[in-house]
ROVO-485440 format. One record per residue: x, y, z of N, C-alpha, C in turn. Coordinates in pm, whole numbers, padded with zeros to 5 digits, always signed. Layout:
BEGIN
XYZXYZXYZ;...
***
This chain:
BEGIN
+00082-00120+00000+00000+00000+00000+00086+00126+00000;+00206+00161+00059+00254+00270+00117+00368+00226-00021;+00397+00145-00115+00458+00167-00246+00316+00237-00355;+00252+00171-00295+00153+00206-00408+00111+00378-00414;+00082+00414-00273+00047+00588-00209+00201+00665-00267;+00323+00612-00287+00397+00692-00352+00406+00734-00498;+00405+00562-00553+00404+00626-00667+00279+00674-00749;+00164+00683-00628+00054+00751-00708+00101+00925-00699;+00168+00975-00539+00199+01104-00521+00276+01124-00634;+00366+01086-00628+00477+01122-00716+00410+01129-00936;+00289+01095-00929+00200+01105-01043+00343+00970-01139;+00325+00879-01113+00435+00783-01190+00323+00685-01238;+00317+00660-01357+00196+00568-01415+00324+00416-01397;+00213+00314-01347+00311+00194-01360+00173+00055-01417;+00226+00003-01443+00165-00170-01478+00128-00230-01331;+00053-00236-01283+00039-00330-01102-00050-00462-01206;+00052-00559-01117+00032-00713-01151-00042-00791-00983;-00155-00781-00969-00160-00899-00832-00121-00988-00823;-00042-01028-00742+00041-01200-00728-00051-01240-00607;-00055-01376-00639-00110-01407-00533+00021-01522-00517;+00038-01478-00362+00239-01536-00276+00189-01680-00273;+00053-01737-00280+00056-01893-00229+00101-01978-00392;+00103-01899-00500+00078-01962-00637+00235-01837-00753;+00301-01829-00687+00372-01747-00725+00393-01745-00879;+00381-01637-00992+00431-01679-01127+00543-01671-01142;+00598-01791-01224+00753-01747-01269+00826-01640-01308;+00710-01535-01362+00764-01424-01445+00854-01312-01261;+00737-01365-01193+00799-01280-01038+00900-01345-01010;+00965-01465-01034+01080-01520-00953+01190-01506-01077;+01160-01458-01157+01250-01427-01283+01327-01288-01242;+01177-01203-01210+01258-01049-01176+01293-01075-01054;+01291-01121-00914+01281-01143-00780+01309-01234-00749;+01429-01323-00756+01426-01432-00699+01345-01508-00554;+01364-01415-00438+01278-01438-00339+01129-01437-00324;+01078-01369-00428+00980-01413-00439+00850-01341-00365;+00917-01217-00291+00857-01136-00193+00776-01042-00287;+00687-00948-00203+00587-00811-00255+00645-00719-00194;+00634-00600-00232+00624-00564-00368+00730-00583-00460;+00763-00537-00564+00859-00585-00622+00840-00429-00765;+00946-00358-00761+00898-00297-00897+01006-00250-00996;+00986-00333-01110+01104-00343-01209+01101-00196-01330;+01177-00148-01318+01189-00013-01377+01237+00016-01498;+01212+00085-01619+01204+00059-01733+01378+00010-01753;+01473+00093-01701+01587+00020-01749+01637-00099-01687;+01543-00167-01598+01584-00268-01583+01617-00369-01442;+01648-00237-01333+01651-00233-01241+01512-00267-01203;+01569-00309-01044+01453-00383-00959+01499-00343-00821;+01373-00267-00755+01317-00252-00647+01265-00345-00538;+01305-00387-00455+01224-00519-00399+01180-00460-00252;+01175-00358-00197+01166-00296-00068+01029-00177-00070;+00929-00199+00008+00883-00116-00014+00918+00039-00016;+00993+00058+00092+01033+00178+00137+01167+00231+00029;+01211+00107-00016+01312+00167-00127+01229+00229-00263;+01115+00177-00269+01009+00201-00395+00943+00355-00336;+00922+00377-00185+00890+00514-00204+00993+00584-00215;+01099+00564-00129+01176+00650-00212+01243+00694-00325;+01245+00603-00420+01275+00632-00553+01190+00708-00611;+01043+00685-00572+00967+00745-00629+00927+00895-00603;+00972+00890-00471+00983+01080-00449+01058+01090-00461;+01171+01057-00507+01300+01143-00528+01310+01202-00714;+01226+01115-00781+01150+01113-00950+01025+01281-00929;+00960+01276-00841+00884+01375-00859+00786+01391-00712;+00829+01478-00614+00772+01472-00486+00697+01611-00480;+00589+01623-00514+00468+01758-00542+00410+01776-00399;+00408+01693-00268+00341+01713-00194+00447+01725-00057;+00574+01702-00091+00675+01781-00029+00747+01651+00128;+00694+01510+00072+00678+01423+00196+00826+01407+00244;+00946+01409+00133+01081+01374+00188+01131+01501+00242;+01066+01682+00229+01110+01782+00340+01017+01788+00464;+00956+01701+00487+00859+01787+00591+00867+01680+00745;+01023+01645+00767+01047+01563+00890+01219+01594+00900;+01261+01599+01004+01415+01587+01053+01440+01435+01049;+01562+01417+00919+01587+01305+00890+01648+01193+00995;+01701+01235+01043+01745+01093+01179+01607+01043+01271;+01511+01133+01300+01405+01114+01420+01353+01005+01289;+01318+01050+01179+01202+01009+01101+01270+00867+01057;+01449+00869+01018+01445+00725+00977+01449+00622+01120;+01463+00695+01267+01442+00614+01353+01338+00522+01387;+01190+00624+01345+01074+00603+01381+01001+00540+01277;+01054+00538+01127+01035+00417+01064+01083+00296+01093;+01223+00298+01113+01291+00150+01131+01223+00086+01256;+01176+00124+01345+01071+00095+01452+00954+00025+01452;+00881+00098+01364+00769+00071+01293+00767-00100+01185;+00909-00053+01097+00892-00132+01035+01006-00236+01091;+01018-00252+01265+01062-00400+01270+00967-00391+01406;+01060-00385+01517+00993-00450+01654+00849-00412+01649;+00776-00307+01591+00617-00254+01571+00559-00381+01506;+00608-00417+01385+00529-00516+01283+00532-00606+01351;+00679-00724+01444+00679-00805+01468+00546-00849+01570;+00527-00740+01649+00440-00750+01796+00310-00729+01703;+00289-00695+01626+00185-00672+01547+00132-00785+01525;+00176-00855+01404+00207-01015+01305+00154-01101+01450;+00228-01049+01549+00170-01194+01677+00007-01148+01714;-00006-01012+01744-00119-00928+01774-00218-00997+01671;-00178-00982+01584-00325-01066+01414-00334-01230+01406;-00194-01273+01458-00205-01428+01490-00182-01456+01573;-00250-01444+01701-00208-01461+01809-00211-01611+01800;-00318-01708+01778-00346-01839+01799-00198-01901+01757;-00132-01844+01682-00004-01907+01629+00122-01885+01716;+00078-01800+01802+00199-01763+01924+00106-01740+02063;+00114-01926+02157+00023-01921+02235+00105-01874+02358;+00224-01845+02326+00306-01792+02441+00241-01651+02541;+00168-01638+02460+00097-01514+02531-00072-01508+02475;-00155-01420+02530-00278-01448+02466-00274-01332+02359;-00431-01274+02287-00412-01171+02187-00391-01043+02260;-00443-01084+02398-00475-00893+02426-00313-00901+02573;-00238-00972+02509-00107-00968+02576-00008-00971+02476;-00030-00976+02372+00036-00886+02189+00042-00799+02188;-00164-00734+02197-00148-00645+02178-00073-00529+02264;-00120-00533+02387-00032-00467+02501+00141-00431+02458;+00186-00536+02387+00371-00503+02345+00313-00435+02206;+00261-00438+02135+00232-00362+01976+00210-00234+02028;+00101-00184+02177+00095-00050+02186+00189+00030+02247;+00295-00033+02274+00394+00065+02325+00448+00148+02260;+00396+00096+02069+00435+00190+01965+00361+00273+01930;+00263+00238+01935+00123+00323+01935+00129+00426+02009;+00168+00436+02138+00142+00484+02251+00230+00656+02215;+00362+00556+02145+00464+00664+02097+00395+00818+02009;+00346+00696+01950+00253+00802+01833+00196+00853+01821;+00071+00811+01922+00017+00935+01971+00038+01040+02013;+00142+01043+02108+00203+01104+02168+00259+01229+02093;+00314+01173+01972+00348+01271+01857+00257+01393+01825;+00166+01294+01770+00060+01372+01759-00009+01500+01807;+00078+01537+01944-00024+01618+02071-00019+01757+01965;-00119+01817+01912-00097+01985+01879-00041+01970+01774;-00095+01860+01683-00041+01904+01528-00096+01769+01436;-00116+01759+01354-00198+01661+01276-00115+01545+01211;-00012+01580+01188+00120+01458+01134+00210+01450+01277;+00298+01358+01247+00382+01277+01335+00449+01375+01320;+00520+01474+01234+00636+01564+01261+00592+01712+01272;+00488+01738+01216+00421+01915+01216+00293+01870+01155;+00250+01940+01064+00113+02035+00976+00089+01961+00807;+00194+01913+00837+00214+01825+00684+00268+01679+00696;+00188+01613+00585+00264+01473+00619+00364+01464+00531;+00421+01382+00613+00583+01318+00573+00605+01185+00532;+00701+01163+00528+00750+01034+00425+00752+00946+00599;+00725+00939+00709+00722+00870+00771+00570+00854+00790;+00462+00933+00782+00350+00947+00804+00299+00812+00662;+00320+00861+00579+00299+00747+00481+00334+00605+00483;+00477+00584+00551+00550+00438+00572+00460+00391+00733;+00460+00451+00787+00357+00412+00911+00214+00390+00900;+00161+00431+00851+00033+00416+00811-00056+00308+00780;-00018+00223+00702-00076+00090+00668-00055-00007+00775;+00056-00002+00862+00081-00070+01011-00043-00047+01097;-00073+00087+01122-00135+00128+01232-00255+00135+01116;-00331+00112+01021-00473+00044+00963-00535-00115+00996;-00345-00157+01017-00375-00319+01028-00429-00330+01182;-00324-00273+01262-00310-00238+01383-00497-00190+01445;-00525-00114+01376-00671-00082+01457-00819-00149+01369;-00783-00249+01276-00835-00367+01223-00834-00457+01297;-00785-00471+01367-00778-00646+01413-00871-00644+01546;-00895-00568+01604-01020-00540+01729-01085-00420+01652;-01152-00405+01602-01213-00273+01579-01255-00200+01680;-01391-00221+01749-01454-00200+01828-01357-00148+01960;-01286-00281+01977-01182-00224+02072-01116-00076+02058;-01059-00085+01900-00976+00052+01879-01012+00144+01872;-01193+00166+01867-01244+00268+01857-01325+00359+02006;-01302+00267+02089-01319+00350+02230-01203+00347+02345;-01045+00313+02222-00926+00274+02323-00882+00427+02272;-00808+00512+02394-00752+00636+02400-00636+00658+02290;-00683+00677+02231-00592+00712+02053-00679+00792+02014;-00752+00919+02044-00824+01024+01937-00749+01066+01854;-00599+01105+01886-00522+01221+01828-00518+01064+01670;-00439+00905+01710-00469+00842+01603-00564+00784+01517;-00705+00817+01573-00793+00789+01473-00854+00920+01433;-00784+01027+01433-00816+01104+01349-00698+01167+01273;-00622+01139+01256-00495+01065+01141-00487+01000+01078;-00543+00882+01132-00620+00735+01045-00701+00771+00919;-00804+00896+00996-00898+00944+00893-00824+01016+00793;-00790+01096+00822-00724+01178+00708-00649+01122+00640;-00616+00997+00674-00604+00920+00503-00704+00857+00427;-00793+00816+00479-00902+00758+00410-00959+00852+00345;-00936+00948+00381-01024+01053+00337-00927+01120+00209;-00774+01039+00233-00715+01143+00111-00722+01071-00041;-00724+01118-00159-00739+01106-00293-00666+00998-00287;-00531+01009-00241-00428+00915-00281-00433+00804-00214;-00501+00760-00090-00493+00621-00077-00645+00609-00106;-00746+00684-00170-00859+00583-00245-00824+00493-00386;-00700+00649-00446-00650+00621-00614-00536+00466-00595;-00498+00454-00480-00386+00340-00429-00496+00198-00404;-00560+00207-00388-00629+00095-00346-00727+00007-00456;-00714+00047-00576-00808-00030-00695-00753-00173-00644;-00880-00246-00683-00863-00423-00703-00821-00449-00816;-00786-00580-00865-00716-00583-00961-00740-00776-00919;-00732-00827-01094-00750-00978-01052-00639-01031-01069;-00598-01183-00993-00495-01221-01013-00437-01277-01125;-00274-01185-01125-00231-01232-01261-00155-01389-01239;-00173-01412-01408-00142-01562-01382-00046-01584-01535;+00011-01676-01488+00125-01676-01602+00091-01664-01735;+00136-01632-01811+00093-01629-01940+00034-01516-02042;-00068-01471-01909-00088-01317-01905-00034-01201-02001;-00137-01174-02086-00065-01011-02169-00089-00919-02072;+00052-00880-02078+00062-00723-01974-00033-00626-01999;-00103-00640-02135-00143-00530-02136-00314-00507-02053;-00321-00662-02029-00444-00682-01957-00459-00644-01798;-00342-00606-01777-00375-00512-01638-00272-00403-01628;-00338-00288-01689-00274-00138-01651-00368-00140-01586;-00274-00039-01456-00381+00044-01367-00276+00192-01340;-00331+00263-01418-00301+00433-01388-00361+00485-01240;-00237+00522-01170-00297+00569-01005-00267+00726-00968;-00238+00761-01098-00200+00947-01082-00312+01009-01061;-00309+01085-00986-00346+01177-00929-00330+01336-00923;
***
């Protein structure tokens, strides 16, 4: 999602192929050996396999909404790399708990909100994690903390996070993750490319 919200900002028209990871096509283990998502191969040739390497390439091609100035770079790559390890991990147990009976769900979740807790916190007197504008961390965090207040709903919606569910909102509410989110059917080998463009500019 948060490859997809870039290169829609960044107005970059691309080809999106759905893989489905249980049935992988060869043509993905051709460009990708591992076999992982996202994956995005670039006209000369090069290949992207990171999400966060895919947004940034892609704002660094054309950034109109200003996401790679609007954070102090050490806080922001701290508070991604956070996000995107010990946050996800406590998370991943938080959504499967039954698969890690070492603890129950609402003893996951308890270690997942200590990140949460952070973030809010951010939040106090300003609408993004760093000021008035979102940032390239506001975007890479985002789809975490959707999964994050998915998995209990009900719960997340009378648990003390106002400042984050109304952050939450203001993405749903923005152009770019409605234009990021088209369905798309799964591609399957053999497939003419040309049978799934999806233009996400904005």
């Amino acid at each position: 999602m948060r490859a997809r919200m870039a290169l829609c900002a960044a107005r970059i028209e691309v080809e999106i192929r759905e893989v489905r990871l249980s049935d992988k096509p060869q043509q993905l283990l051709q460009v990708s050996p591992r076999g992982t998502v996202p994956v995005l191969q670039l006209a000369s040739g090069q290949v992207l396999v990171e999400s966060l390497e895919i947004m940034r390439w892609a704002l660094e091609q054309c950034d109109p909404k200003g996401w790679l100035q609007c954070a102090p770079a050490a806080p922001e790559a701290a508070l991604i790399a956070e996000n995107d390890g010990g946050f996800k991990a406590d998370l991943d147990r938080y959504k499967y708990a039954d698969r890690h009976p070492q603890k129950t769900q609402t003893q996951w979740r308890a270690e997942a909100e200590r990140f949460v807790v952070v973030l809010e916190s951010l939040l106090q007197g300003r609408d993004y994690l760093f000021g008035s504008r979102c940032s390239l961390a506001d975007v890479a965090i985002f789809p975490m903390l959707r999964q994050f207040a998915a998995v209990e709903r009900e719960w997340f919606n009378t648990a003390p996070y106002p400042r984050l569910t109304g952050w939450l909102q203001r993405f749903f509410d923005d152009q770019i993750f409605v234009a990021s989110m088209g369905k798309l059917p799964f591609w399957r080998a053999g497939d003419a490319a040309r049978q799934f463009p999806q233009r996400i500019t904005v």
